[in-house]
C-alpha positions as CSV (number, residue, x, y, z in Angstrom):
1,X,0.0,0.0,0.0
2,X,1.3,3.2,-1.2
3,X,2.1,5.8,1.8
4,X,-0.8,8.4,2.2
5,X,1.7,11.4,1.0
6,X,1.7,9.5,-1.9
7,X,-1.5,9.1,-3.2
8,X,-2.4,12.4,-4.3
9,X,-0.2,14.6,-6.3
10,X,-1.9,17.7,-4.4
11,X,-0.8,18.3,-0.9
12,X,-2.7,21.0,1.2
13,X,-2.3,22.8,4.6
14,X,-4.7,25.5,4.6
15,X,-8.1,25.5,4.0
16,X,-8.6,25.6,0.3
17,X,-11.6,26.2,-2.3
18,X,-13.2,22.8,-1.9
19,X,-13.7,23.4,2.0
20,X,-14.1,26.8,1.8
21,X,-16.6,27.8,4.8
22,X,-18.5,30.0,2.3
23,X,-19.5,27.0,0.7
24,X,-21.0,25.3,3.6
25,X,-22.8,28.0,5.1
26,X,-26.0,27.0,7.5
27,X,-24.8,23.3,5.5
28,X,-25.7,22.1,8.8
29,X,-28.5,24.1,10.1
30,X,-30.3,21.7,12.7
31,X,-27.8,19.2,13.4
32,X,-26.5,18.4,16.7
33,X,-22.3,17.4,16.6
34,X,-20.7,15.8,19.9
35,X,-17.3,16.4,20.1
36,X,-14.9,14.5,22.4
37,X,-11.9,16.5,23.1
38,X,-14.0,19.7,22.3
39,X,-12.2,22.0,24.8
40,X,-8.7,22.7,23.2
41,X,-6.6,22.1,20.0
42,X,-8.6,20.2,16.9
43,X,-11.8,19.5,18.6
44,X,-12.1,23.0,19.6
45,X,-11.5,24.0,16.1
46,X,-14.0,21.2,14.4
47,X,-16.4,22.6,16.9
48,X,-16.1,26.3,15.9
49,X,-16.1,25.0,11.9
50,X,-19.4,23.2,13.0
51,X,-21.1,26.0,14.3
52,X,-20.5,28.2,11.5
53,X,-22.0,25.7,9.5
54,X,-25.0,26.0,11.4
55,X,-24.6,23.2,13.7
56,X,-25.3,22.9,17.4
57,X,-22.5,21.6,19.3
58,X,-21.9,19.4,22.4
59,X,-18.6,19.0,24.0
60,X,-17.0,17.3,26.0
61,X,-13.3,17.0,27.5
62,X,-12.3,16.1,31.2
63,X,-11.3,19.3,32.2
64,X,-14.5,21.9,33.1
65,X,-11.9,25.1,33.0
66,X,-11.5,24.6,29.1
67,X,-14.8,23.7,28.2
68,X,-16.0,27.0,30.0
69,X,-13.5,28.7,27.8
70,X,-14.5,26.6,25.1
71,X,-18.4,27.3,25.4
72,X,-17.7,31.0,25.8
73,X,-15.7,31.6,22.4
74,X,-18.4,29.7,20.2
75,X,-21.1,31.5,21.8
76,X,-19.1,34.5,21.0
77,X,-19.8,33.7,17.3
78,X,-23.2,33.3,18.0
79,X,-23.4,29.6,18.3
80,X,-25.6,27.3,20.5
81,X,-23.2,25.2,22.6
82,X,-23.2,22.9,25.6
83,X,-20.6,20.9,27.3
84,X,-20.1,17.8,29.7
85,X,-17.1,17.1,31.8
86,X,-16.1,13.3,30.6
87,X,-13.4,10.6,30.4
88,X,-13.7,8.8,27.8
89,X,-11.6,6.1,29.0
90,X,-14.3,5.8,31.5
91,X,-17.3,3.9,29.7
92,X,-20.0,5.6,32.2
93,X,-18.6,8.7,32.2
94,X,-18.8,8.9,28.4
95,X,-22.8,7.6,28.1
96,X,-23.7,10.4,30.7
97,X,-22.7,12.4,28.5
98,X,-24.1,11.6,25.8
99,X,-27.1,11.5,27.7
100,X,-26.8,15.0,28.5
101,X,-26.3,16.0,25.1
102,X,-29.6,14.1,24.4
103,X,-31.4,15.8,27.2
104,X,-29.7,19.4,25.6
105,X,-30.7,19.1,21.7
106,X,-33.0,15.8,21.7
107,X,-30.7,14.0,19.4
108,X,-26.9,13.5,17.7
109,X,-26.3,13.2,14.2
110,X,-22.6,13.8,13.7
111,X,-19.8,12.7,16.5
112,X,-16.2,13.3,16.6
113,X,-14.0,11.3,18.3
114,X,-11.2,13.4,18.8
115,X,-10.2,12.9,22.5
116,X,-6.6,12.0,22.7
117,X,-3.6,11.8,24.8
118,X,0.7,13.2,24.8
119,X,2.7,9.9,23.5
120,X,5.6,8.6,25.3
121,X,8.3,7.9,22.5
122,X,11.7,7.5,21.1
123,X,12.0,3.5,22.9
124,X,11.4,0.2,22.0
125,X,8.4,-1.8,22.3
126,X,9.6,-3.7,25.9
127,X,11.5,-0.7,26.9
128,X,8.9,2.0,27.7
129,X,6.9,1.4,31.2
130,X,4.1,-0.6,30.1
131,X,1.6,1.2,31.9
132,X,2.6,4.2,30.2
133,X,2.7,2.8,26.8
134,X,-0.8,1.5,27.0
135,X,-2.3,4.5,28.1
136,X,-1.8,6.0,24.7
137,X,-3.6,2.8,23.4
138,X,-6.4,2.9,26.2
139,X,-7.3,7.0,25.2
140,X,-6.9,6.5,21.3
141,X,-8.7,2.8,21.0
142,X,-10.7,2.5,24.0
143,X,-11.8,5.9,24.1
144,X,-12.7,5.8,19.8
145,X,-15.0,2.2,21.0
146,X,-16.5,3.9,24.2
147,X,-18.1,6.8,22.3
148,X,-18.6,4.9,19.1
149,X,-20.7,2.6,21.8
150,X,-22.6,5.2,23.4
151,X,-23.7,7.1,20.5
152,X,-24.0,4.7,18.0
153,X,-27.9,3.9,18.9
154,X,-28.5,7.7,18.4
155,X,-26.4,7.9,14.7
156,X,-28.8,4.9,13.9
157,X,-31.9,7.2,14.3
158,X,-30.5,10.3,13.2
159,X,-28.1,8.3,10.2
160,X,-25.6,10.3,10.7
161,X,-21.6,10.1,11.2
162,X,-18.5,9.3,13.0
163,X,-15.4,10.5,12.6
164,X,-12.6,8.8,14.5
165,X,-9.4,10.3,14.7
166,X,-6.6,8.8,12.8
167,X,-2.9,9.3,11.5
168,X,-0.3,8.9,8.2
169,X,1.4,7.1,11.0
170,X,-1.2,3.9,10.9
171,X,0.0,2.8,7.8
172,X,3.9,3.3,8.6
173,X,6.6,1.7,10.9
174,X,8.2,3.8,12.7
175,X,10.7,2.9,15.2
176,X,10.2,4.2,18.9
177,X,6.5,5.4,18.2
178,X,5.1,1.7,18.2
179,X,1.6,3.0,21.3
180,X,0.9,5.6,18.9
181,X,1.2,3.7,15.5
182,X,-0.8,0.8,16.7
183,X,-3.1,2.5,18.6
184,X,-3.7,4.6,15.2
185,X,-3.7,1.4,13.0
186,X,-6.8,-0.2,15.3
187,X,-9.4,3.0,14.8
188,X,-8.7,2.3,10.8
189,X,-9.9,-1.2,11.8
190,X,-12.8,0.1,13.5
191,X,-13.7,2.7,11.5
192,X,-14.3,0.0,8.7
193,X,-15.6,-2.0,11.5
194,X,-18.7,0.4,12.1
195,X,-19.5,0.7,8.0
196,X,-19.1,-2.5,7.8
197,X,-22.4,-3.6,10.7
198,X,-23.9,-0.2,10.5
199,X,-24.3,1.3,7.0
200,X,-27.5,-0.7,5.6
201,X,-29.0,1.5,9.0
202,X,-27.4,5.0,7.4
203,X,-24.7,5.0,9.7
204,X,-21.0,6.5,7.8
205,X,-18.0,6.2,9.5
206,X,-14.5,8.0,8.6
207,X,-11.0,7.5,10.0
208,X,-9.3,10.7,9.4
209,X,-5.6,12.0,9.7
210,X,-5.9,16.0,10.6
211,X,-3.0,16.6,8.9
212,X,0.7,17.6,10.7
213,X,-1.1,20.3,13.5
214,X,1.6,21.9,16.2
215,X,-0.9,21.1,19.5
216,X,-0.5,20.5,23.1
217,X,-0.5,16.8,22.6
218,X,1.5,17.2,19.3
219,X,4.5,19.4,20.5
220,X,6.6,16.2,22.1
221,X,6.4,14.7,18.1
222,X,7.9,18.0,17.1
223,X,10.7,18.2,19.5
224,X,11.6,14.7,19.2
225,X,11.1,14.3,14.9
226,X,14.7,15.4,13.4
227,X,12.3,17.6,11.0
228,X,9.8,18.7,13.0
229,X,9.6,21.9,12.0
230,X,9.0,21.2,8.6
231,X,6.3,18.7,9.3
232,X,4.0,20.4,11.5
233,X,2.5,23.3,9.3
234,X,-0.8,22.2,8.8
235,X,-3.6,24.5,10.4
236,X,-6.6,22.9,12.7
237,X,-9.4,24.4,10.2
238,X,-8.2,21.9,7.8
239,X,-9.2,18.9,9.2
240,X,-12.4,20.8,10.9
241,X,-13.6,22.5,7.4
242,X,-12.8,18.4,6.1
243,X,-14.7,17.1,8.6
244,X,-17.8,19.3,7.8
245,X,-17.3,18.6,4.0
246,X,-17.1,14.4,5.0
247,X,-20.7,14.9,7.1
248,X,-22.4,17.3,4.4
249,X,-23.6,13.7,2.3
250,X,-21.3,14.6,-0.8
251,X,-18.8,12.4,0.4
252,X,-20.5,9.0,1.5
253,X,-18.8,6.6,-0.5
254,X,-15.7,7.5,1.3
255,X,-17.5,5.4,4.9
256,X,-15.5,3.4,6.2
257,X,-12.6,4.2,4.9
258,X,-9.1,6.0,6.0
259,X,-9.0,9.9,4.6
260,X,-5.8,12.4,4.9
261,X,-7.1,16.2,5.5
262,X,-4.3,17.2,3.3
263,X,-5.3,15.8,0.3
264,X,-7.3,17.8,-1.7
265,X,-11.0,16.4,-2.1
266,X,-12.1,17.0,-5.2
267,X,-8.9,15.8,-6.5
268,X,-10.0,12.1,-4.3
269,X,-13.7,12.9,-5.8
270,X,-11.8,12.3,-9.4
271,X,-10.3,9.3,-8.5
272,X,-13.8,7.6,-6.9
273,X,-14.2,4.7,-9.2
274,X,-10.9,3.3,-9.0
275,X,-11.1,3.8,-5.1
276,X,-14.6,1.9,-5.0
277,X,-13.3,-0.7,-7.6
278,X,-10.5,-1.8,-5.7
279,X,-12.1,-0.8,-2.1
280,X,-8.9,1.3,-1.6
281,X,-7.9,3.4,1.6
282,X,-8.5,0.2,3.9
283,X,-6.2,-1.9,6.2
284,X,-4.7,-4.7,4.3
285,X,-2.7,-7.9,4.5
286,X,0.0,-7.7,1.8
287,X,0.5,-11.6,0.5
288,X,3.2,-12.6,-1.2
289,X,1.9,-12.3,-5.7
């Protein structure tokens, strides 16, 4: 399987014409979006994207101080916004609230399951404490399952989306990042997973790579990549103006199904039947030909 870079001739890191906000203006007027991680960094920004695009927004993040910040700033646009303090490594913790985001706006049809964690790095596999190494799994899988879990009965009613948060760094090898890579490489699997049992009931499912994005939780891969500055120069409305192009129904024939915000989409629109043909951007078993 080719590397994601290389896949499309076009690489962005900016928003661009084909996710231009203009173009999905009030897009998604009366649609409730939950978003894990909502109080800083990329799920703060997919939130803001959202609620230009009409959308009302639930967040949720475990610390209270953010999401008050959060809340505040997308009102300040004139958004409708709630929030609920949640770990979403905690199963109970993340159906409360979703149950508060029910009892908020009556329903969910889009979810973004952004909530992640900072990566211990730069070891191998048996060298890193392994109670720190599979923390990064326990956030990045557990957490994508525990809110796939608990809102999946709502996206059923609504038929609506899930976007899990993926990386370029699923498909690669890289020594000394081995939590983040595999952790990254199992939401692929269940991304496909949930189109796979839920799309004859409407359900899409995306596993997405923001792009390169200098974050909180990001800034250790910068210090410790040789390159790093050159790498992180993508912005966080790239993947959020993505994200509302993925749920806006032009791209459903992407579900279930591994997507890089930096390639350009109407460029990966031109290149739809070949994708279909050979159901491309999925995990696969290379066997010897």
């Amino acid at each position: 399987m080719p590397a994601p870079s290389e896949v499309l001739p076009t690489r962005v890191n900016d928003i661009y014409p084909g996710i231009a906000p203009k173009r999905f203006e009030r897009i998604h007027d009366g649609k409730v979006v939950f978003v894990t991680g909502g109080g800083t960094g990329l799920g703060l920004s997919a939130a803001k994207a959202f609620s230009q695009a009409g959308a009302k927004v639930f967040l949720s993040a475990r610390r209270a101080a953010t999401l008050e910040i959060a809340k505040t700033e997308i009102e300040s646009m004139g958004g409708e916004v709630d929030f609920a303090v949640a770990d979403v490594t905690d199963s109970k913790s993340i159906v409360a609230a979703v149950a508060a985001a029910i009892e908020r706006f009556g329903k969910i049809d889009i979810v973004i399951a952004n909530a992640g964690k900072d990566c211990p790095m730069g070891k191998k596999l048996g060298e890193f404490d392994a109670e720190d190494w599979y923390s990064t799994v326990d956030t990045g899988l557990k957490g994508s399952y525990f809110t796939a879990h608990a809102t999946l009965p709502h996206l059923i009613e609504s038929k609506g989306y899930i976007i899990l948060l993926s990386s370029f760094l699923a498909q690669s090898r890289t020594p000394g990042l081995s939590p983040y890579n595999i952790s990254k490489h199992a939401i692929n699997r269940l991304t496909e997973w949930i189109d796979l049992e839920y799309k004859g009931q409407g359900v899409k499912s995306f596993a997405v790579h923001p792009g390169a994005v200098l974050t909180d939780l990001s800034s250790g891969f910068k210090h410790w990549l040789p390159n790093g500055d050159e790498v992180f120069v993508d912005t966080p409305e790239l993947s959020a103006w993505t994200y509302v192009r993925l749920t806006s129904g032009s791209e459903n024939w992407l579900s279930g199904r591994f997507v890089d915000a930096t390639w350009d989409l109407d460029e990966l629109a031109k290149m739809k039947m070949k994708i279909v043909e050979q159901d491309a951007l999925k995990n696969r078993l290379a066997l010897p030909m």
